[in-house]
Backbone bond lengths (Angstrom), bond angles and torsions (degrees), N, CA, C in turn:
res aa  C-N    CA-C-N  psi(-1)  N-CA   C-N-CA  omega(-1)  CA-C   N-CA-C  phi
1 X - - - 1.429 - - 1.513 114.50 -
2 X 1.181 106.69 -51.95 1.763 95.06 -163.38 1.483 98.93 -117.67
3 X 1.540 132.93 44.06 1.565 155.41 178.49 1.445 83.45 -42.26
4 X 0.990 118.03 -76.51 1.612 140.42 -170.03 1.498 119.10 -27.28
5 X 1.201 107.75 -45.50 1.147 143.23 168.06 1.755 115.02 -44.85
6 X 1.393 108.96 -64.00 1.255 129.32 172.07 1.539 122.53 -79.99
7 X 1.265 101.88 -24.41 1.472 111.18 157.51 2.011 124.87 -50.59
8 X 1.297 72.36 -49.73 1.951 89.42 -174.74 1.973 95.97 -82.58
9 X 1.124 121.63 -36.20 1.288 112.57 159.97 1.165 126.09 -19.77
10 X 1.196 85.67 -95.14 1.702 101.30 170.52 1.600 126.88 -50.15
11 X 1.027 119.19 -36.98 1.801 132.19 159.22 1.755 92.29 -44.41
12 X 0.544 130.23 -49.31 1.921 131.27 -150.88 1.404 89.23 -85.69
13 X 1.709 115.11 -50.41 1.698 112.74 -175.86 1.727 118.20 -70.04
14 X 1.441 106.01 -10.26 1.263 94.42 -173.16 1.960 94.69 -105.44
15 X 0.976 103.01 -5.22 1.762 106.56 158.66 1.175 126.12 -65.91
16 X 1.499 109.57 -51.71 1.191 129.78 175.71 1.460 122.31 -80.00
17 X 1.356 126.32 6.86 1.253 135.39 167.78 1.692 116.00 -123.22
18 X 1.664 96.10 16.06 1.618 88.17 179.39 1.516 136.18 98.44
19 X 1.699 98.59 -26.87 1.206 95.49 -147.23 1.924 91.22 -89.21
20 X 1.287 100.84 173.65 1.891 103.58 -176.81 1.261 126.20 -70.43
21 X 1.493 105.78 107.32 1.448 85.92 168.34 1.728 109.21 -106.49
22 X 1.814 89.96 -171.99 1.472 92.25 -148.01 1.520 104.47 -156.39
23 X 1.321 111.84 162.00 1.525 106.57 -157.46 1.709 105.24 -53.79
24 X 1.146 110.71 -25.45 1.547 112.33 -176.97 1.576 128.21 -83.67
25 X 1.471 99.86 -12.53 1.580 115.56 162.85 1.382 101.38 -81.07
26 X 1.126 123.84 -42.46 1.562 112.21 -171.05 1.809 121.11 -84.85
27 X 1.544 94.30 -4.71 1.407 103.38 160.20 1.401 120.98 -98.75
28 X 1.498 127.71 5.05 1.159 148.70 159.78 1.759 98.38 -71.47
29 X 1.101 132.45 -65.33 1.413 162.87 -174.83 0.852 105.26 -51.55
30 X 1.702 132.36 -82.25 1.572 97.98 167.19 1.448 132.85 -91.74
31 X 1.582 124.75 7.91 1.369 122.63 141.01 2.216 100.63 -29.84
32 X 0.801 108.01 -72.26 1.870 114.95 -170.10 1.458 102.02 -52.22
33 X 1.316 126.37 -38.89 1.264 129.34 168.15 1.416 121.92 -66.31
34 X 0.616 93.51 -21.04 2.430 110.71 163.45 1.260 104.75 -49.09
35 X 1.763 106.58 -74.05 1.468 140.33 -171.93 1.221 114.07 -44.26
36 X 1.310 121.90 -48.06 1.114 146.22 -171.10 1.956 118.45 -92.90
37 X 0.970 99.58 -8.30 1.734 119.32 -179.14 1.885 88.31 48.50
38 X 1.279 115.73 64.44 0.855 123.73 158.47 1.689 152.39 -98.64
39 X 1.644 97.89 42.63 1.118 107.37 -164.89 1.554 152.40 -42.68
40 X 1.511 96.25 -39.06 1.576 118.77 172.56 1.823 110.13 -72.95
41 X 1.212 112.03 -12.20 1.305 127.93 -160.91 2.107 86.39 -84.53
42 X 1.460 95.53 -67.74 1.383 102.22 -174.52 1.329 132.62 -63.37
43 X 1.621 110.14 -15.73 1.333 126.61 162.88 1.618 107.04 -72.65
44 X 1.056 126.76 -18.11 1.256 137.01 175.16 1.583 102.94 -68.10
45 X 1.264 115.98 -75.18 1.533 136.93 164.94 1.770 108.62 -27.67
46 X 1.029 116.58 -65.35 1.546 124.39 168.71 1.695 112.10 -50.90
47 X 1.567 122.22 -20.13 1.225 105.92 -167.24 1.799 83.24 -121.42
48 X 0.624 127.75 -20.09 2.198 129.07 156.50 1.693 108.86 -49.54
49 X 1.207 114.53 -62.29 1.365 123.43 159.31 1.844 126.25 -20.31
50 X 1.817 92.49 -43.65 1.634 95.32 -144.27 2.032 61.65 -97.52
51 X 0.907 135.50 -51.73 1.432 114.52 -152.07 1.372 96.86 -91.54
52 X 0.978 159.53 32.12 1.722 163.38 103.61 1.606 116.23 -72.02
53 X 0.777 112.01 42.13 2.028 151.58 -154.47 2.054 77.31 -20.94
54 X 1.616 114.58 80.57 1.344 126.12 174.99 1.465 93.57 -122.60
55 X 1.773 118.66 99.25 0.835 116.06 179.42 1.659 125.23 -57.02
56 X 1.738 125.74 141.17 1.413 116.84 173.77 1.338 98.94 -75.35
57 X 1.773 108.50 158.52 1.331 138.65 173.39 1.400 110.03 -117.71
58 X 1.304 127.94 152.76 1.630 138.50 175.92 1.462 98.65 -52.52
59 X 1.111 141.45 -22.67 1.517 137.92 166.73 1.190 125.55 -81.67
60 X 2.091 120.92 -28.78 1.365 100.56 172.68 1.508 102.39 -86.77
61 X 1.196 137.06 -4.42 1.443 163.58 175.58 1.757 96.28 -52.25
62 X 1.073 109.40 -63.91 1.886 133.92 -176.24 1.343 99.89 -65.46
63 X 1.271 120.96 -34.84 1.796 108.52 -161.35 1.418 92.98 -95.01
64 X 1.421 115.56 -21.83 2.089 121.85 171.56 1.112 95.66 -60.71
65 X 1.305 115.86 -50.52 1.735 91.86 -152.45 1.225 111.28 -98.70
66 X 1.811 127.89 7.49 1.482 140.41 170.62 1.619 85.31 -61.66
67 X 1.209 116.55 -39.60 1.789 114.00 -131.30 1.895 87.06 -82.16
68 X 1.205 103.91 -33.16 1.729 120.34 -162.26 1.583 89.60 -83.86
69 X 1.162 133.42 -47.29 1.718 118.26 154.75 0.856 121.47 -23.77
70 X 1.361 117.58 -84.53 1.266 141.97 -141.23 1.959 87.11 -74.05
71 X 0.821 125.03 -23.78 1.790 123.74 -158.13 1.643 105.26 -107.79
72 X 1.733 108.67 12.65 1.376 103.63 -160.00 1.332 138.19 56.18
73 X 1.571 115.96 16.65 1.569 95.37 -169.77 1.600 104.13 -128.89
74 X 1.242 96.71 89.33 1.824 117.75 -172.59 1.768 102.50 -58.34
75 X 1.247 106.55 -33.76 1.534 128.94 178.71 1.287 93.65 -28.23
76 X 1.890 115.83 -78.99 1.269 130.78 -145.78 1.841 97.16 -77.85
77 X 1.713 96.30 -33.44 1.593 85.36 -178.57 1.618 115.90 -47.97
78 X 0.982 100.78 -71.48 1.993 109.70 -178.94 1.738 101.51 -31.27
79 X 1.555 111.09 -39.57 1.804 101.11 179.73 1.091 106.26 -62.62
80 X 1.926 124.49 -40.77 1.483 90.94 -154.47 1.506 100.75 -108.09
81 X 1.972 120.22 26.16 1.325 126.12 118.37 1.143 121.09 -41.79
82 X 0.955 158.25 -28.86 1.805 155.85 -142.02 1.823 100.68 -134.82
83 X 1.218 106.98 -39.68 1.213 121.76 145.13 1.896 137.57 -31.86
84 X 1.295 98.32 -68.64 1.766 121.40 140.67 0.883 132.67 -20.42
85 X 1.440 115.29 -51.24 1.846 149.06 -164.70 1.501 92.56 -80.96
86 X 1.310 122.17 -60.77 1.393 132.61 -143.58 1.587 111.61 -94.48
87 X 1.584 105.02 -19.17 1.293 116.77 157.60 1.722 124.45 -89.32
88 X 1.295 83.96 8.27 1.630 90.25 -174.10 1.968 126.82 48.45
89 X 1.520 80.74 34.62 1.940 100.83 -177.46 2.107 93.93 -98.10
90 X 0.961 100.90 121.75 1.881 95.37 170.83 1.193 113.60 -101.99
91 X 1.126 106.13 133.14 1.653 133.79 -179.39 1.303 97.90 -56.34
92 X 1.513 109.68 118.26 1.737 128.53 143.17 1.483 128.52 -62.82
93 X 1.294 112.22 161.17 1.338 111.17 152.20 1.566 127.04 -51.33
94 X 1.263 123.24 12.54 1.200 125.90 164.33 0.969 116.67 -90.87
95 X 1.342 105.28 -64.12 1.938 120.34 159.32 1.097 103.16 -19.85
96 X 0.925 128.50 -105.96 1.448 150.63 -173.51 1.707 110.29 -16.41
97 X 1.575 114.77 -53.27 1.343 123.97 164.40 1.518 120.68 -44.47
98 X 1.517 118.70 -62.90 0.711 142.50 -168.32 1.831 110.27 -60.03
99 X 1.418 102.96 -59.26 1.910 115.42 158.93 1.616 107.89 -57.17
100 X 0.817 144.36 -51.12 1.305 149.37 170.36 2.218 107.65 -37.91
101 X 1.900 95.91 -63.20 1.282 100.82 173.17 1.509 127.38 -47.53
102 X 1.173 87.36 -55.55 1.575 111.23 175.92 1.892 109.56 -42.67
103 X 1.094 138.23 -74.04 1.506 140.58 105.65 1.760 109.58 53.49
104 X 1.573 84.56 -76.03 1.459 101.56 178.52 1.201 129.08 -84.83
105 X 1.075 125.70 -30.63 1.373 146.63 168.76 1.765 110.67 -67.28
106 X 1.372 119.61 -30.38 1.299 127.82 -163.24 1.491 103.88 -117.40
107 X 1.771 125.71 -4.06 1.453 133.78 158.04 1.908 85.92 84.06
108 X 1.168 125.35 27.08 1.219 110.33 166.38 1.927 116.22 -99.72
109 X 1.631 104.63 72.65 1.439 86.57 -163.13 1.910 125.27 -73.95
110 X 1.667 95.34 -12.17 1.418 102.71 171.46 1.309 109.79 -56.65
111 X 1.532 117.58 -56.73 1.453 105.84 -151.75 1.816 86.27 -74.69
112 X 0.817 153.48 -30.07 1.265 164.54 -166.05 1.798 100.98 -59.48
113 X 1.372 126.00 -62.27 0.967 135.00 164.64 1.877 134.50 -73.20
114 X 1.378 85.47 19.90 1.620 116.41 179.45 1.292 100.90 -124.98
115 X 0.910 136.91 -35.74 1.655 133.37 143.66 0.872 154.36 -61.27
116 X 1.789 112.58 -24.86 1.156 136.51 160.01 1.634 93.02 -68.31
117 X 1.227 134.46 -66.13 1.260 133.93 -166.63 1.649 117.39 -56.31
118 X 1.180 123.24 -15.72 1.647 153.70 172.52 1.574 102.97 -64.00
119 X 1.109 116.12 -71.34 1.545 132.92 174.88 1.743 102.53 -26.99
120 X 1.332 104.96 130.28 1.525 102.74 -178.61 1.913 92.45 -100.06
């Protein structure tokens, strides 16, 4: 049940003891923040990243915007679309899935079908 939970535990202890983290711990991190519909947590994680100058990848990008699905908040998805842009990371077919879900999950089917139509 609460894996997720202990996941981010330990993420915090190995911060707090120094040791390195790395683009793949922090895609561990908010992967657990998904699980957990832990959104504000992972926006946290995304902005730890930018000031430990650990560049984002289209994958910790994907596990943000699983987490912003799964948590209802299509809002933040489209930011950390614009987000994407500004890091010069390009949106996959995950992206795109994932903003699309979000969409659906949140009864926004316009903007949903303005994205689908976006997708090259």
């Amino acid at each position: 049940g609460l894996q997720w939970q202990r996941a981010l535990d330990l993420f915090d202890e190995m911060k707090y003891k120094n040791m390195p983290v790395t683009v793949v711990s922090y895609g561990s991190a908010i992967s657990a923040c998904e699980k957990g519909y832990q959104w504000r947590q992972c926006l946290e994680y995304l902005d730890e990243m930018t000031e430990r100058k650990i560049p984002k990848n289209v994958i910790i990008f994907g596990a943000a915007m699983s987490c912003m699905e799964k948590s209802c908040r299509a809002d933040i998805a489209f930011q950390l679309m614009d987000r994407m842009n500004l890091e010069g990371v390009r949106p996959n077919v995950h992206i795109y899935n994932s903003a699309i879900s979000a969409c659906a999950r949140c009864k926004l089917w316009k903007k949903g079908f303005e994205l689908f139509k976006e997708m090259d």
